[in-house]
Each structure stands twice: as structure tokens, then as C-alpha cells.
N, C-alpha and C positions, 0 to 999 in steps of 0.2 A: 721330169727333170732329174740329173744325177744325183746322187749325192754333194752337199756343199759343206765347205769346210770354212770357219773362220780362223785368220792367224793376226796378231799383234805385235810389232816394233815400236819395244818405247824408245823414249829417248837416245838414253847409251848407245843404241843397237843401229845410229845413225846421226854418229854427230862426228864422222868425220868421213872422208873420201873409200878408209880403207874396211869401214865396219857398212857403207852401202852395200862396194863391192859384195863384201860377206853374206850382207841380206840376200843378193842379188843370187850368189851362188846357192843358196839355201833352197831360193824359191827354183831353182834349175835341175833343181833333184825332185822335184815331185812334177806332179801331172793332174790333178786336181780341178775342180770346180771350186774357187773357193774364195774371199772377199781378204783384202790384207790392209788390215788399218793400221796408220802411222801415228806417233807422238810427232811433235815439235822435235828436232836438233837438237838433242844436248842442252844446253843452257838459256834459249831462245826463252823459253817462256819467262824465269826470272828475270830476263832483258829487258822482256818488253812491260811487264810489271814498274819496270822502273821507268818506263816513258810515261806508263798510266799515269805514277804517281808526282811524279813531275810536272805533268802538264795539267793535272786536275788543281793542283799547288798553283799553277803560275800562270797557265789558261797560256802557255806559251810553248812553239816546238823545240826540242832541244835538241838538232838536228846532230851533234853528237855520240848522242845515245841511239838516233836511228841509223847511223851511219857506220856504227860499232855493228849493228845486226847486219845490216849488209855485207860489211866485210866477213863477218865471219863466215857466210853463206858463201862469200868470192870464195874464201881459199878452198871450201869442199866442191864449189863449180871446177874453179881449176884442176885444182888434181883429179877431178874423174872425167871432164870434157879435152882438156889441152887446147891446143890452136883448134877446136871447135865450139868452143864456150860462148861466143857471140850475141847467140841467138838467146839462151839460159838466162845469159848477162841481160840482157834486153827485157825479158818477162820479168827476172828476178828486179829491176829497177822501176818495170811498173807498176809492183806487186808493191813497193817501198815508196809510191808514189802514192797508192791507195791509201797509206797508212796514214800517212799525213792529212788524206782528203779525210778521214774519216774520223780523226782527232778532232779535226775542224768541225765536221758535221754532228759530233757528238759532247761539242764543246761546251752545252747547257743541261747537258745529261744528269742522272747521279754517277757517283761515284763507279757501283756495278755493273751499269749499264756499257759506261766506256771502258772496262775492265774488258768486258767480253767482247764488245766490238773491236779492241786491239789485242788483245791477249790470244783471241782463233787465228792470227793471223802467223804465227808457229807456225802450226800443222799446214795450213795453207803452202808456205814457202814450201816445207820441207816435202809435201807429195810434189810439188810442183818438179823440183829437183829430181826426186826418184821416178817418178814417172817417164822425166824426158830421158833419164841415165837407160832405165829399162828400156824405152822404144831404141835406143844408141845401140844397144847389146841383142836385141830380138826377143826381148817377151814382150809378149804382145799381151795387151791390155788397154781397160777402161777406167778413166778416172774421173770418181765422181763428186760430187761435194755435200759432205755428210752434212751441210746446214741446210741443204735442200729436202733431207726424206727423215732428219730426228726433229723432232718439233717436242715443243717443251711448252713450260709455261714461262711465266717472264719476271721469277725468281734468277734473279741473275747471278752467275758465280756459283750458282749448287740448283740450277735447276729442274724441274721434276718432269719427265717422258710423259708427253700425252698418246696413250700407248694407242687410243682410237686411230687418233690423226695419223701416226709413225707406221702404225699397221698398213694404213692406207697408202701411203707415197710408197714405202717399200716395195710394197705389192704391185703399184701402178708404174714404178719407176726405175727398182732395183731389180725383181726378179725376171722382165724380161729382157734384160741387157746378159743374161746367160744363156738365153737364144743362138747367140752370137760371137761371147768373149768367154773365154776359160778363168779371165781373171780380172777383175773388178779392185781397185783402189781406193781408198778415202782416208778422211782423215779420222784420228778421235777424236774426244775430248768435249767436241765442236758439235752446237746446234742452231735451232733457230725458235723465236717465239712466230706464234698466230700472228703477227704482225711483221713477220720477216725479220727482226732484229737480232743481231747475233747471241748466244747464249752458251755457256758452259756448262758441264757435267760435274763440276767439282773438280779439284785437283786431282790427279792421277785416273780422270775421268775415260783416259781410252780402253782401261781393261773393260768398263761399265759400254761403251762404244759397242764395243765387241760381242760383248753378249746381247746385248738390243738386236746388232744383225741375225745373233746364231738364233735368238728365240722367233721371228718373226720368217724365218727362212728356213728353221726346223736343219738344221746346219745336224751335222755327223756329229763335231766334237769343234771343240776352240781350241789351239795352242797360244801360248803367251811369251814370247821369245824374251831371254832375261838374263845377265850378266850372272847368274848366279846356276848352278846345276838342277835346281829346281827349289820344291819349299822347303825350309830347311825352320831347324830348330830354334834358331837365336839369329842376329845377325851376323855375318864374317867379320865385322869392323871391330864389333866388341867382343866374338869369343873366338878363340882363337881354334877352337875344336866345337863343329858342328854336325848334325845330325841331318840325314839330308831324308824327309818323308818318302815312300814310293808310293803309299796312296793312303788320300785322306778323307773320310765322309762329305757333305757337302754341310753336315751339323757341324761338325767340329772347325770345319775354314770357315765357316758364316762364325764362328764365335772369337776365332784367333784374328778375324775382320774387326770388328766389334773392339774388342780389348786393343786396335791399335798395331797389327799387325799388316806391315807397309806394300808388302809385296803380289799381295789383291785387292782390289778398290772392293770397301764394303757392300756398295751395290751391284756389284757385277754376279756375287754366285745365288744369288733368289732366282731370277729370269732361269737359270741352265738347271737351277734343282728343279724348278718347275716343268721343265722338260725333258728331266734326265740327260741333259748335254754333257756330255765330259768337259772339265778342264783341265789341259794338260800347260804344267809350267817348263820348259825347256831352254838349254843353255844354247843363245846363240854361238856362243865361244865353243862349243863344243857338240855342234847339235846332233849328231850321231847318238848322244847319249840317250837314254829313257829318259831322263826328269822324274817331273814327278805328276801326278794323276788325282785330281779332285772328283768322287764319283759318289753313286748310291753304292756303298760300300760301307760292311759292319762295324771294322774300327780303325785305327792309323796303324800304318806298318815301314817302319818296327816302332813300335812303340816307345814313347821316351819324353820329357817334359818340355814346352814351349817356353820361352823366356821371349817377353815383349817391353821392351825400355823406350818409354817418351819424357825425353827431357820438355824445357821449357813448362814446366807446367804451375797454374798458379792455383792456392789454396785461398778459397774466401772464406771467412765466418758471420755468420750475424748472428748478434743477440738482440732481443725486443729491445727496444728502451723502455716500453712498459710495464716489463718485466712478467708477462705474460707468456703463458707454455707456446712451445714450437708445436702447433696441429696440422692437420688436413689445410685448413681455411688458408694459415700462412704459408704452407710449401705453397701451396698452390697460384697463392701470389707470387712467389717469389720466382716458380717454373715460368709466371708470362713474363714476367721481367727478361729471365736471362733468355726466353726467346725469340722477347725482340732485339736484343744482341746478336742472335744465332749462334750462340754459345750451346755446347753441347758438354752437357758434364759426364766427365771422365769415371768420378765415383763422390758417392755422397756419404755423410754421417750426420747425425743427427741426437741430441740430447733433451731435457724436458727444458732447457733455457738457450740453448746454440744449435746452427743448423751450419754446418760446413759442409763445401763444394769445390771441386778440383775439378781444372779445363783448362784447354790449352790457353797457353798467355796470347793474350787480345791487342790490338796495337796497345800504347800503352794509354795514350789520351782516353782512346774509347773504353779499356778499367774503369779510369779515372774518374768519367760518366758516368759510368755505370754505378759506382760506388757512391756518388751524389745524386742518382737516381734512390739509393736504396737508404741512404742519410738518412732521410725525416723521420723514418720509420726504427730504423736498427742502428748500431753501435757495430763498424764493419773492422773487422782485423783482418790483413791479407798478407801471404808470403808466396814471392815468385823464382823463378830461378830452380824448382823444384822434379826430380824427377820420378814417373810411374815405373814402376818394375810389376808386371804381373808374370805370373808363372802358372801353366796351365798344365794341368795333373803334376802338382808338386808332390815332394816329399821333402823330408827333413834336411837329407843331403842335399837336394837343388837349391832351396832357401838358403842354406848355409852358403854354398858357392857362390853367389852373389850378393849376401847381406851379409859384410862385415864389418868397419868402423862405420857404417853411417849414420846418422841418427833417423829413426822412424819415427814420420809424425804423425800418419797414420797407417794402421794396418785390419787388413779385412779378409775372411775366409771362409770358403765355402767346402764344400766336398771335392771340388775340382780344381778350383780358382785361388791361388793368393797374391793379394795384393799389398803394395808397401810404395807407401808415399813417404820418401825418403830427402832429405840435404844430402846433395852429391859433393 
């Protein structure tokens, strides 16, 4: 078999008629073997989020909010089919028909469950779209459905690759469909449990998508097409002069992953280091350009400090009420606590009477829980509305450039790492 390439379209890079086109043209410049996975449209998946939560509320369809996703899908059908949209229109309405049936069908669910069963259905629409746009224009391809060959377990909303089983359907179902077709379709994000039920990768799950393909398919390199020229220093929203990587270790993006750094899904670069995959992050807006290159590589080039800022973030504290030391025994109670929340702490501290913890803010009822959870035992102080500033290979000047009237409620530092949990 040739060599195989995987590439990525998240959202942005397809949420309207004229950024398809774009993709479309992109994919016309190469000649490749290689598997091209889709986000959801633009703003779909916050959409349908909100049907989730609506109808798990009211156990009622609010055919409003499904009708807002359909139209929006109309105007990118129109503008790229014209007086041939018919037929689009027609799939695209029974795909809006499923939605319904499956609200229904998951109407005694948990919560999660019906999260993922309406929440893949994004990706779903939006290859559905590109796929027929690409047959309209002549590239020729196959499109398949990523809940049929990633299989997971049935952690819903974040859950984990049963790498045996995924090994297997890929092997059985993906790699000889390149017999045949030069170019293979699907979605990310989207999987399935042992039990066919749909299942999610976690938010921003198609980068993790993507490497799942390129590790079981021994792929050349992955690219990740991105509204931005590649990895860059800080974000462009908050600093107005940025730094843009040309190649970064696969140690040092697993750690700017980790600290909250948005722009690679923290599971995605294990699988590619483990196989020496490259990941190359590329400006669809520009794609001529280099980007930038995550590899087994010595250090970043050019070198220069990362700034990663998560707002929303909330700080808890407890202290005994029996006035007994913070030890082993009680973190340890406290870590099963926060994870059967699925709360994941951002950074800790800890004193010989108080143990404080920062994560991102939780809905807020379920705080609320959770702090009546931890009542009986501890005296809980919490502040939210709070945000993380870490900076990675700081120096004095970089701190200073972003910490100045705020108040720091905590601060932490290591050789490489500093952090400041700050009122913004």
C-alpha cells in the first residue's frame, strides 16, 4: 500500500459555502492517499447542545431550535448546489428527521448518553454536505462513518478508544477501501460503544479522531487545517503580537496540551509520538504556507515563552472541620470525590489545615452538589469567575507583560512553568 496521509477540517474551515469551496480547492492540489476528517459546521454542535438540554429539561421537542440547524445547513446547501440542491435538501431533512426519532428513542437515557446520541449528529450533516459538494465537482471519494470502526467504551462525552476492537474494524473495513479510492471521508469527534451507541471523543475530539486513523494506518504525517498560520505563542484574540512556532517537540505540545492550550486536543499527540507521526498545523486561509511541525525534535524553534489564559475558572478550599492535618488519607478522599464529578484540577495547593483546588467552573447546580457533598466533612470557601495565566519557559519580562493590576490568589513555579490564578 502507498503511503497514507491524514488531514483535519475543524469547524471554521467549513461553516459556510465559501470556506467548502476553499477546502475543496486545497484538497485539488495534492494527489495523495489519505483519509480527510470533518468537524461539525461552525456553530452546529453548540446548537445541538442546546436541544440536548432542552429536551432532557422538558422530555419535549423544540422544533425551533431543530429548525434553526436545518436552516442553517439550507443557506450553505444553497450557495454551493443552486437550482441543484433538491436532492441535498432531501437527505439533509431526513438526517433532521433522525434527530427527532432519536431524541425519542433516547428519551429515558442519562443525560450523556443523549448528549452523544444528538450532539454526532454535526459531523454527520456536515460530511454528508461535503461529500455530495465533492462528487458535484469530481473528486472522487468514499465516505465512511467514523461510529462504525472507533469503538470506545461507554464513558459518554469523553470516552476512551478500545484500541483492540478500533485496530480491528479499521483493519477490516478502512484499509481495504484504498484498494479502490484515493480518498476516504468521515467524520471526528464521533464513535461508538460495544453496544453500537453513539459516543464522543471529548470536545475538540477530531484532532484525537485523526490520529486514531494515522496510528492504526501507520499514515506518513497528519496536517490539521486551522484559521490561524500554525502553533503560535499566545492567542491572536488576546495578544496582539504573536510568535508563531516552526517546530515543536512532541514533549513540549503534550505539556502546552496539559496546561490548556486549545489549539491540540490533549489526546491526540501520545498515539503520533508513539509512532513518530508528524503533526503539521496549517493555515487553511493561507495553505501555501509552512505552518507549523510537531515532531521528535531537540527543542522549539525559535524559541520564546508560551502564555496560556483559561478564564472561567473556579477555586475551592476546604478545611477539616475537625481540625485535623490535610494528609495522604484526605487528598485521597477528596481526588474520588472530585472524580466522580469528572472534574479535572487545573492546579492545586495545599497547607497543614486547608487543601485548595482550581477547575474549570462546573454547571453551577452541580458546584452546588458537590459542595454538599464535601459539607459534612469540611468548612468549603469557593471563588469563580477566576482566570489561569500559565507561562511556559517564563522569565521576568514575560510575567511582568501580563501581570499587572490583578490581584494573585495563587501563584506557583517551577523551573519552566509559572502559574497565577488571578481576579480578572
Amino acid at each position: 500500500m502507498n503511503e497514507i496521509y491524514i488531514e483535519k477540517f475543524g469547524g471554521a474551515s467549513v461553516n459556510s459555502a465559501e470556506t467548502v469551496r476553499n477546502v475543496a480547492s486545497i484538497i485539488l492540489t495534492q494527489n495523495n492517499k489519505r483519509i480527510i476528517v470533518f468537524s461539525a459546521m461552525g456553530k452546529t454542535t453548540n446548537a445541538l447542545e442546546s436541544i440536548v438540554k432542552d429536551f432532557y429539561k422538558t422530555k419535549k421537542i423544540k422544533s425551533s431550535l431543530i429548525k434553526q440547524i436545518e436552516d442553517n445547513h439550507l443557506v450553505i446547501i444553497k450557495e454551493l448546489f443552486g437550482d441543484g440542491s433538491k436532492e441535498i435538501e432531501s437527505k439533509l431533512k431526513i438526517v433532521i428527521k433522525e434527530i427527532e426519532e432519536t431524541l425519542i428513542k433516547y428519551k429515558n437515557s442519562t443525560i450523556n448518553l443523549l448528549y452523544d446520541a444528538i450532539v454526532s449528529y454535526g459531523e454527520i450533516i456536515s460530511t454528508l454536505i461535503i461529500s455530495t459538494y465533492f462528487k458535484c465537482i469530481g473528486i472522487e471519494h468514499i465516505l465512511i462513518d467514523a461510529r462504525q470502526v472507533i469503538k470506545t467504551d461507554s464513558n459518554f462525552r469523553g470516552a476512551n478508544v478500545d484500541w483492540r476492537l478500533t485496530k480491528k474494524t479499521i483493519k477490516e473495513q478502512v484499509s481495504p477501501l484504498f484498494k479502490e479510492n484515493q480518498i476516504i471521508i468521515t467524520q471526528g469527534y464521533i464513535s461508538s460503544d460495544a453496544k453500537n451507541n453513539p459516543t464522543t471523543l471529548g470536545r475538540e475530539g477530531s484532532d484525537y479522531s485523526a490520529a486514531i486513523f494515522a496510528y492504526f494506518l501507520k499514515a506518513k504525517n497528519v496536517t490539521i487545517w486551522k484559521d490561524v498560520p500554525g502553533l503560535l505563542n499566545a492567542d491572536p484574540k488576546i495578544f496582539s503580537k504573536t510568535v508563531k512556532f516552526d517546530k515543536i517537540p512532541f514533549s513540549e505540545a503534550i505539556e502546552l496540551s496539559y496546561y490548556g492550550a486549545s489549539i491540540i486536543h490533549p489526546k491526540t499527540l501520545k498515539p503520533l509520538e508513539n509512532k513518530s507521526i508528524p503533526l503539521f498545523v496549517k493555515s487553511f486561509i493561507d495553505p501555501k504556507a509552512s505552518g507549523s511541525v510537531i515532531c521528535h525534535c531537540k527543542s522549539t524553534t525559535p524559541n520564546a515563552p508560551s502564555y496560556i489564559f483559561k478564564d472561567n475558572q473556579t477555586l475551592l478550599t476546604l478545611f477539616p472541620k475537625d481540625f485535623s492535618f490535610i494528609v495522604e488519607e484526605r487528598i485521597s478522599a477528596i481526588f474520588s470525590i472530585f472524580a466522580q464529578y469528572g472534574i479535572r484540577i487545573n492546579l492545586m495547593q495545599n497547607s497543614a489545615l486547608s487543601f485548595s483546588v482550581c477547575f474549570d467552573l462546573i454547571d453551577q447546580e452541580l458546584l452546588y452538589d458537590l459542595i454538599d457533598k464535601l459539607a459534612p466533612n469540611y468548612t468549603v470557601k469557593y471563588n469563580d469567575g477566576l482566570r489561569m495565566i500559565t507561562i511556559r519557559h517564563y522569565n521576568e519580562k514575560a510575567i511582568s507583560s501580563v501581570i499587572k493590576d490583578e490581584e494573585i490568589i495563587i501563584e506557583q513555579r517551577s523551573r519552566v512553568t509559572a502559574q497565577f490564578l488571578v481576579k480578572k
